[in-house]
Structures are given as C-alpha cells and as structure tokens.
N, C-alpha and C positions, 0 to 999 in steps of 0.2 A: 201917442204911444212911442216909446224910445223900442227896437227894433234894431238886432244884431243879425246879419245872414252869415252863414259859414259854407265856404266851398272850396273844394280844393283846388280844382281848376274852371276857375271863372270866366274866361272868353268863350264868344258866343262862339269864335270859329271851334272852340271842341267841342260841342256838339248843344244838343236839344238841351240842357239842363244848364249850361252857358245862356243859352237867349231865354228859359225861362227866369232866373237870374236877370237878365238887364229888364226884361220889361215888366213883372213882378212887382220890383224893388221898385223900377221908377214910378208905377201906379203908386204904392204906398204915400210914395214921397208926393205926390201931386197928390193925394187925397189930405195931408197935413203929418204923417207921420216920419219922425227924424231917424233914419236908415242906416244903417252901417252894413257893411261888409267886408270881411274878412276873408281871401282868398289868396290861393297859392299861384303859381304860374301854371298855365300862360295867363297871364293879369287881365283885370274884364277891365272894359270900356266901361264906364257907367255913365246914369245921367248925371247933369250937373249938381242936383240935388242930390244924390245921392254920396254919402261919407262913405272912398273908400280905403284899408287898410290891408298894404301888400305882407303878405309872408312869404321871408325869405328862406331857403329849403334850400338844402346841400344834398337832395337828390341826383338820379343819374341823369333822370329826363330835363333836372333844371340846366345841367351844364347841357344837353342835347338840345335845348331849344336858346341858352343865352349864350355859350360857349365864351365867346372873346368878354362879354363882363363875368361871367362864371370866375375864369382864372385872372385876369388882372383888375379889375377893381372890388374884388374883396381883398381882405387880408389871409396872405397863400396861409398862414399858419391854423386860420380857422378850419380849414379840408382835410387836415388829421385829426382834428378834434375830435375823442371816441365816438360821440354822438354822430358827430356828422360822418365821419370816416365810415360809420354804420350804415346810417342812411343813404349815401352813394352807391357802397356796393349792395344792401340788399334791395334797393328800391328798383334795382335792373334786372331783378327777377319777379317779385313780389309785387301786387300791388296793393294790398294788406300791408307791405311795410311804408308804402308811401301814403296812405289814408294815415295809418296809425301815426307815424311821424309826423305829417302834416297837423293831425287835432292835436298833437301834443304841443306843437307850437300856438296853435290857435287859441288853447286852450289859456297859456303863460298870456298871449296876447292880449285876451279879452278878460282876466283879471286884471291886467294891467290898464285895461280904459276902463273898469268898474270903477276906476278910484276917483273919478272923472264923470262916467255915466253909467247911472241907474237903468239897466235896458229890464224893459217889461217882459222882453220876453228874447229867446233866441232860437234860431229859426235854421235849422240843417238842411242843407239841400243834400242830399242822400252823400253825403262823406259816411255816417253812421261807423265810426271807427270810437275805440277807447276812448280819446279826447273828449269826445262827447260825453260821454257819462262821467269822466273826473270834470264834466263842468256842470253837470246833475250833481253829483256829490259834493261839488261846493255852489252850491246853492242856488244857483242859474235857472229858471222855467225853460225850458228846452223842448223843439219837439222835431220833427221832421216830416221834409215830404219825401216820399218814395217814388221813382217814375216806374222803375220795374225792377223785379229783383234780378240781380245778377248771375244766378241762379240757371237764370234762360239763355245768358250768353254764355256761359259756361257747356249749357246740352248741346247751342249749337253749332261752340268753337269746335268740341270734342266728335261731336259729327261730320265737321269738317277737316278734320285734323289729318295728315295724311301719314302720319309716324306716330309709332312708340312713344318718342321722346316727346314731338311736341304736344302730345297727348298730358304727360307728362307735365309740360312746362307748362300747360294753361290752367290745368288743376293747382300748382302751386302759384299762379299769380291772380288767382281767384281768390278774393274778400270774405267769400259769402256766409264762412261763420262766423266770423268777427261782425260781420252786419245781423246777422239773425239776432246774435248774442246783445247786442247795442239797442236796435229796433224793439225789441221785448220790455226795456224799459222804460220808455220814453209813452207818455200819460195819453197823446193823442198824435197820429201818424195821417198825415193829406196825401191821397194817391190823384192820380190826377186823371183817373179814368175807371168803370166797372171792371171792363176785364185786368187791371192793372192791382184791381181790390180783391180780385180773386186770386190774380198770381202772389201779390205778398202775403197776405194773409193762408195761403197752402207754403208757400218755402219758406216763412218766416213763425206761420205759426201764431200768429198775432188775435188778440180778442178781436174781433168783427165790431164790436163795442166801441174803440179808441181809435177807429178808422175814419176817417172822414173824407170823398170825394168831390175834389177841387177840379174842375176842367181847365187848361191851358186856356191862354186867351191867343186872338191873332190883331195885331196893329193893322186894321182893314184901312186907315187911313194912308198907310204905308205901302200895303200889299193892295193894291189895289188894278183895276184893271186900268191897262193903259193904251186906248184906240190909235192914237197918232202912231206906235209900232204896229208893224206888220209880222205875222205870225211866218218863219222862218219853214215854208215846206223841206220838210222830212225831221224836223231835228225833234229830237229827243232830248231831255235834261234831263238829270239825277243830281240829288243835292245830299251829300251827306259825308259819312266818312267809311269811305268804300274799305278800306282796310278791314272793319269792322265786321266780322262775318257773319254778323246778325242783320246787315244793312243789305244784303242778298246781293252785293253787285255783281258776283259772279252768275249769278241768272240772266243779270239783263245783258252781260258781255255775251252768254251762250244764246240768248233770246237773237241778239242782234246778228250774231254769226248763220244761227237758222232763217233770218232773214235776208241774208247777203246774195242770196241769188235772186232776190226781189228785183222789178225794173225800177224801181222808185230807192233813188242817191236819199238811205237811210244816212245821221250822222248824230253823233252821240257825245252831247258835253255836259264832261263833270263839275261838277263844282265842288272841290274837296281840295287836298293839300298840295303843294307842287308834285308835278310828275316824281322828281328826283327823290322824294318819301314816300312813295307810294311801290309796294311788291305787288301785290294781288292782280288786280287791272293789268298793271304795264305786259305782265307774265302770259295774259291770256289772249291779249291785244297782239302781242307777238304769237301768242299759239296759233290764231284763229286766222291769222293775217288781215288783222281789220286796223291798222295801222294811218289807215287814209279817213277813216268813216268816224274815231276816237280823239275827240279834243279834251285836252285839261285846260283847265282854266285855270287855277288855282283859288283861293278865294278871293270872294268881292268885296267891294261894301255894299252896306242893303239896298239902296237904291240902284248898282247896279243887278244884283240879285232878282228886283224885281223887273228890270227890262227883259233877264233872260229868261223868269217865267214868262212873262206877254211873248216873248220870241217865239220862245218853241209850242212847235205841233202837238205835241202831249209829255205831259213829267209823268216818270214814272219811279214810282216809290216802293221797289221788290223785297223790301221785308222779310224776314223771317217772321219777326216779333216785335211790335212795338207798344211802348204805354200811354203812347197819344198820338203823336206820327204830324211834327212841326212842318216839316217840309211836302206833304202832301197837303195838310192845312193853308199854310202860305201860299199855296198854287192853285189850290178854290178860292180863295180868296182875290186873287188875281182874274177869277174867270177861265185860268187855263184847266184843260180836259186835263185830270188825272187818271193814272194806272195806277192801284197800289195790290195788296193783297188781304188774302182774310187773316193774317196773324197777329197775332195778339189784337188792338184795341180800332183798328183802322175801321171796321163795321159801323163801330160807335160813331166814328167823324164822317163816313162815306156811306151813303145810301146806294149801293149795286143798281146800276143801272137808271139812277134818277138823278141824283149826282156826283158820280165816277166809275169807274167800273173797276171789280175786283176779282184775283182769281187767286189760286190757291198761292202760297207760299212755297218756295224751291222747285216752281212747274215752268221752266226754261219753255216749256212746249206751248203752254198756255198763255205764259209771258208775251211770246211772240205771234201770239195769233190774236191777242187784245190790241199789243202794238198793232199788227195793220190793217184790224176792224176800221181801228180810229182814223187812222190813216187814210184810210178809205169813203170813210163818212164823215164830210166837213157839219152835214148840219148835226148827226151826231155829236161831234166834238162841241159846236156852237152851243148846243141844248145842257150838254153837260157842264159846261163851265159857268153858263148862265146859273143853273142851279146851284152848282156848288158855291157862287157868290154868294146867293141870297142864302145857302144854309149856316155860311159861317157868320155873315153877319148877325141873324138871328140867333145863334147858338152860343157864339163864342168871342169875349170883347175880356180884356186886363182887369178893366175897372169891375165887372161882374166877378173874376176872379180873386182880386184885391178883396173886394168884401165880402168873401166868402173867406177867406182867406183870416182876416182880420176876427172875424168872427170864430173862430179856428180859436183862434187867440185867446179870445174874451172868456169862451167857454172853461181854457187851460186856465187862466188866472181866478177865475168863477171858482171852481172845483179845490182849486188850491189855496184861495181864503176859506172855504166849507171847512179845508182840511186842516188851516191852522184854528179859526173858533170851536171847533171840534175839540181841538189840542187843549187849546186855553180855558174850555169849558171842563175840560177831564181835571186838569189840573187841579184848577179852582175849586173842584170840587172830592178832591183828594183831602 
C-alpha cells in the first residue's frame, strides 16, 4: 500500500503527535508499506525507509525557528509575495492561518507527486485544515487521526489566562472550527484512546460510527529499563512542552515549592526547550526562589532521554488533559515510578496504585504530597515501575498499532469501492 502522511509540524521534539509520526510511519514501512510524508518545519527525523517531503512555509514561526536561512538563502523577493507576505504576518497570531496555509501547500504538493504516485490512501495527523478537503475534493481517500480536540486546550489556556487581552489572543489563535468543519467530512477518524473518542466526537460532533480507536504504541525495546544506572535520589523529571498550559508545569513548579521546606535536596529536570524560550517555568522558578533545585536540559536524543528516565526517582506527568499521555508511557516503560493525573486519558495507560499513582489535575497540593509518598517508599516506587513495565509491554507495541491502523485503511478503500459499484451499477442501469 502507497501511503501519504500530512503534518504540519513533524519533529518529534514538538511534542506527542511528532514521535507518533516517526514511529507509526516507521512500523508501516517495516511491515512493507511505501510511506511518504509531508510535513512543515520543524522538519521530522524519519526512518531511513521512510520517503520524506519538506514544506516550505513563509510563516512567522518558520523565520522564528530557521532565521539566518529564512532571510538569505531564499530568494529576499519571494517574502513579499501576497501569499507569503500573508502567511508571515497572520501566522504570528493565528494558528488556523498556519494549518490552513500549511494544507494548502501540502495540498499543490501531493498532486504534484500524484503524477508519479498512486497513493491508496492519505493519512492526516490532525492538521485538519481546508487543505484537506480540497484534497478530498480532488480525489484523494483521506482520513485522519485525532489525539484530542483543541477545544480542551483552548478551556484551559482561557483558565489560565491572566488578562483580557490574552484571553483574547488565545481565542483568535485557536483552530477549532476550521477543524470541527474539516473532521465532519472525512469518511473514518482514528483517536488514539476512549476518553480521546469521547472528547472529539462531543466538540466535533462526529458519527460515533466513523470513529475508530487506535492506541499509541511505545518502542519498549528502546524505552527500556536500564540497571547498570543508578536512580539519582530526589530528582524529579518532567518531559514535555512546559509552555503548554495544558502540560500542568505550573503545578509541579508549585508542587515543588510546597516541598521546599522538605530535608530531602528535592531537584527538578525538564526536558523541553532551551531555558532561553521558555516564560512560564523560568517566571516561577524566579517567584518561588527555587532556582538551585530547577535544571533545564534542553532536549535530548532518545537514548539520552531514556538514561534520564532510569535516573530519576519518579517522572511526573501533571496534566490537565491528555489523549494518550507519551511521556508517562515512555517512563513505564522504563520501569520508572510515575506521577500523572486523572485528566483526560492517563486512567486508560495507568492503573492508580498498581502501576502508577494518580491524583487529580491542577491539585499543586496533591501533586506534592504523591511526590514525597514515593520519595519515601523506595519499595513503593520498585513495585510500581515493575508494573508499569509489564503493563505496557502487554498493552502497547507500533506493530499492534500499525495493523490496527492499516486496517483503518482497508475498511476506508472497502466502503469506497461499495460506493463507486454502487455508482456504476445505478448507472448502468439508467
């Protein structure tokens, strides 16, 4: 099966739907299928099997992340181009203008390798922008996976929100009816978890019918526990994009601050983007005065990624809401004890108290009194990670995902020969 993926931001360091992308696509391709993808900056790593095809974008974030090739190795005259001269200034408000602009390139893109290759099918990793459907409308089998709708990062940007304006400013860089709008047409939709099928289908509105639950897989071969490291007393890890105000960091900065008068040298390392791009944390780390206790790391590669779950004492994964919850998977996987909470889909991957322990969402108070249960109880932590080894191995593997996945597929091009012999037989019989 020829197989197109579309995303707008393909590396795995932007977040969960990045590393579903790499190792997704690389299953396919190691089960025999020819892969392509399609994606915007920041550009994915892929496997070596996997075909991939960069899009270029005269966005604000594209000049924000490539700067010195942004302005001198294009040609300076393409940066006025109405199109583009559009896309720069409204994609630094908007990010509805940066989906929409991104699938419209995607879109020129992937008629342009039609002429070349017959793909069975093409495969959205939730861009769900216009692009999409003019590539339904010209004749593309299309469908998408959904990991949560955006919808819930919007209630609890606006929750967070400490002004008028940036109240404001998060409503207008929210997608989410251009996604409802996109989502409603597309014939079969993969969420990648229960509670993830209950959230799109209530903010999207979608038949229950055309839904299909795909679980994440985790590379246990990769994530794995590693004895020769020694678990580093008191540290803490968090892995995500603390920016993110659905990523709860600001609980675990308050969790850790209400631990600060602990005797036990609590210390806390991120693994997200340089200090130097990050507000949130740095803001609070200077409130709290925990400036000694707070490491950034910046990011890793996955290998060291996984030395610094076997490192630390317990990850903790403070959530609002998630639709599968990678980084708390990654780290049962590892054996190490996790903290996440009950939002969104984490129930689903973490069994409370068998393997990991959960407590509510935005509870700074609880946060910190799970942190130094564990802290406290090494066979605790021991028992939990053990567990949490054996549940993801047993539950959660690519290649399970892949052919679930695949199948996804078969059923969409199934339905869609029903619908052309259908045609041909009305016809025919006109």
């Amino acid at each position: 099966m020829k197989i197109c993926f579309i995303m707008y931001q393909g590396n795995m360091y932007s977040g969960g739907q990045g590393v579903y992308l790499y190792y997704l696509t690389r299953e396919l391709a190691r089960m025999g299928h020819e892969v392509h993808v399609l994606a915007g900056p920041t550009y994915p790593t892929l496997d070596e099997k996997v075909i991939g095809h960069n899009i270029q974008t005269h966005s604000y974030w594209s000049y924000h992340h490539e700067k010195k090739n942004f302005l001198f190795e294009r040609n300076p005259l393409t940066h006025f181009h109405p199109v583009n001269f559009f896309e720069f200034v409204s994609t630094r408000i908007a990010l509805s203008s940066l989906l929409l602009t991104f699938s419209v390139r995607a879109w020129i893109k992937l008629r342009e390798l039609s002429r070349t290759h017959r793909f069975d099918i093409v495969h959205d990793n939730q861009t769900l922008s216009y692009g999409i459907t003019l590539m339904q409308i010209s004749g593309f089998p299309v469908m998408a996976t959904i990991h949560h709708p955006l919808t819930i990062d919007l209630q609890n940007a606006l929750r967070e929100a400490r002004s008028l304006y940036e109240k404001a400013r998060r409503i207008l860089w929210s997608p989410w009816i251009m996604q409802q709008v996109v989502a409603r047409r597309l014939p079969k939709v993969i969420v990648v978890s229960e509670t993830s099928r209950k959230a799109v289908q209530e903010a999207f509105e979608l038949d229950p019918a055309r839904m299909r639950v795909v679980y994440n897989g985790i590379d246990t071969e990769m994530f794995r526990p590693m004895p020769e490291i020694e678990r580093q007393p008191g540290l803490i890890l968090f892995v995500g994009n603390s920016e993110d105000r659905n990523k709860g960091a600001r609980y675990l900065i308050e969790a850790l601050h209400l631990l600060a008068d602990d005797s036990r040298d609590y210390q806390l390392a991120l693994v997200d983007h340089k200090k130097e791009r990050l507000k949130l944390v740095p803001r609070l780390v200077q409130q709290f005065g925990l400036s000694s206790r707070v490491h950034f790391t910046n990011h890793v590669p996955t290998e060291e990624l996984v030395k610094l779950y076997n490192k630390a004492t317990v990850v903790v994964s403070p959530s609002l809401y998630e639709g599968f919850g990678l980084p708390a998977a990654e780290a049962m996987s590892c054996g190490s004890p996790i903290i996440a909470t009950t939002g969104g889909a984490f129930p689903e991957v973490i069994d409370h108290e068998k393997t990991g322990w959960l407590v509510p969402p935005g509870d700074s108070k609880a946060l910190a009194a799970a942190i130094r249960m564990l802290m406290d109880d090494p066979a605790l932590r021991a028992r939990l990670g053990k567990a949490g080894r054996a549940s993801i191995l047993k539950r959660f593997s690519w290649r399970k995902a892949a052919e679930e996945t695949v199948a996804v597929y078969e059923e969409i091009l199934g339905e869609q020969g029903e619908t052309s012999e259908a045609a041909a037989a009305g016809s025919g019989g006109g």
